[in-house]
N, C-alpha and C positions, 0 to 999 in steps of 0.2 A: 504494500500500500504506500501511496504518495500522498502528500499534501499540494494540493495544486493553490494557483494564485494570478491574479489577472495580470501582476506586470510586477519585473524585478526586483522593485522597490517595495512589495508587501511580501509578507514573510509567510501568510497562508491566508487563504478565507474556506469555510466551514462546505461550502457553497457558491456557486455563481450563476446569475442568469441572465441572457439578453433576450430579450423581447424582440430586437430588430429581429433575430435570426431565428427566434419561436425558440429555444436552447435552452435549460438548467443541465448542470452538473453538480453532484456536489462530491464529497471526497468521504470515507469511512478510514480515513488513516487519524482522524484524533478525537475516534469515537469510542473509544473501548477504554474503560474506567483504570484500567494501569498504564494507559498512556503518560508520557509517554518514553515506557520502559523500551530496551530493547525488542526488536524483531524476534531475536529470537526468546529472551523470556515472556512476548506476548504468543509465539506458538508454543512455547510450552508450558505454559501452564493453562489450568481446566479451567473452562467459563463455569462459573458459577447461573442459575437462574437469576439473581440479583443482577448480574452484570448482564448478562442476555437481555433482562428488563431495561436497564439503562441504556444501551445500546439501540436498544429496538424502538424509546422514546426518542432520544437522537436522531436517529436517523430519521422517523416521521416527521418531527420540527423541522430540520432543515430541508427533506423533500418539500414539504407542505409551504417552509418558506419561502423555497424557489418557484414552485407554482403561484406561489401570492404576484411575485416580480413580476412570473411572465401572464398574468391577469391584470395588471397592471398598476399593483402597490407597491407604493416605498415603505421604507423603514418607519416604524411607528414613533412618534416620540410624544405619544399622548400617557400610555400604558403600559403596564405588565399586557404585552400582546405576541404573539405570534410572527409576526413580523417588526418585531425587535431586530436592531442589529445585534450583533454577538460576536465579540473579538477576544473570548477569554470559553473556557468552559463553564469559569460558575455564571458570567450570561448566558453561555446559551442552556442550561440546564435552568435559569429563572425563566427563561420562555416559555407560556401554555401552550399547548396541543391547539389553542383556540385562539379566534379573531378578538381584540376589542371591539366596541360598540361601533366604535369611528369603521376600521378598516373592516367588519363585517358591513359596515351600511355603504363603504365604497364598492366592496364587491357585490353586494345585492344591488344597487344600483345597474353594475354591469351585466349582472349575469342574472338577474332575476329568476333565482331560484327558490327551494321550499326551505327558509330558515331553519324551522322546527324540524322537519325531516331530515335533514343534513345531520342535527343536533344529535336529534335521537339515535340515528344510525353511527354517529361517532361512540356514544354513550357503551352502544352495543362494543364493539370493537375493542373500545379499553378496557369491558368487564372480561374478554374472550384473550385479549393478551395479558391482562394482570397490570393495567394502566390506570385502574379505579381510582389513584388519589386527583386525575388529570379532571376528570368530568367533577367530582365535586369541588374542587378548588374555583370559583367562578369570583372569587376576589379580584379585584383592579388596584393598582395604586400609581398614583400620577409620579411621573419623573420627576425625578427630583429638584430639576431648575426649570418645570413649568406648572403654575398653579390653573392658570386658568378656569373657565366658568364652565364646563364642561356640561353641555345641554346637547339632547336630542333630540333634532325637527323632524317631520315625516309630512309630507306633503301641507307644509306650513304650519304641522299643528306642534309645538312643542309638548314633548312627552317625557321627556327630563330632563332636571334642569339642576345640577348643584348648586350655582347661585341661590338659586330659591327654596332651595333646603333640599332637594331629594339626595345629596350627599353626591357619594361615587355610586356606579352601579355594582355595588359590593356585596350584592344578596341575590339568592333566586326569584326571589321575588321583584324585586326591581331589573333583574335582564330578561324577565316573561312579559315585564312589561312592555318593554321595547321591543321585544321581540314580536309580540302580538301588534303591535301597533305597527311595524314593518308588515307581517304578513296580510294586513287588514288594507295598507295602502296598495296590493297589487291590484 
């Protein structure tokens, strides 16, 4: 395994994607939890299930995050999201399995598809690989050098708004909210 990198002067990135060229790649050389020991103590010694778990989260995030690219999102710098950038492993292992509010409402905008469907069939998948703490983790917390007033429009109706108190969407219950009111404007 290699660490690849878009130009001489980066030292690796996780994943890459161009849009111009329809293209993601990503690399599985600094995915494995005793990275980054040698080659050869990482073929010889046993994956644990533990580490097949982490791995297997890995490698989903950054598929999922090249797909984001080549769907047409950038890097998030509203939330804990999916499309975080990630230039360390403890970032990319803060990054959820899932969109924030923002960059799930840019891609529904695109691709106008079934919110909740997508959800639930994710839900399925992490219970069937042992991914369960990803789907209930549905916390957000804002970057740390942007507070902003973080509100959610949907065909002009405002449907959350921290300004006005609904806080972050940091509960199941307030991302059903948004979520329904997204599926309600198709």
């Amino acid at each position: 395994m290699a660490d690849i990198y878009p130009n001489e002067s980066w030292n690796f990135v996780y994943g890459e994607a161009r849009t111009i060229d329809s293209l993601g790649v990503y690399s599985f050389a600094r995915l494995d939890p005793l990275f980054p020991a040698s080659p050869q103590r990482l073929l010889s010694v046993p994956l644990t299930d533990e580490h097949c778990v982490i791995m297997l989260r890995r490698c989903i995030k950054i598929l999922l995050h090249e797909l984001g690219h080549l769907f047409g999102l950038k890097h998030c710098i509203y939330y804990v999201c999916l499309m975080n950038g990630a230039n360390n492993q403890i970032e990319m292992d803060r990054q959820t399995l899932y969109l924030c509010p923002i960059c799930l409402r840019k891609l529904y905008s695109t691709l106008q598809f079934d919110v909740r469907h997508m959800y639930e069939n994710f839900v399925n998948l992490y219970e069937i690989y042992g991914l369960e703490e990803e789907h209930l983790d549905i916390t957000s917390e804002p970057t740390s050098d942007v507070t902003g007033f973080f509100e959610v429009t949907v065909d002009g109706k405002l449907v959350h708004s921290k300004k006005d108190g609904d806080g972050l969407p940091d509960t199941k219950e307030k991302m059903d909210k948004i979520v329904k009111a997204v599926e309600e404007a198709k």
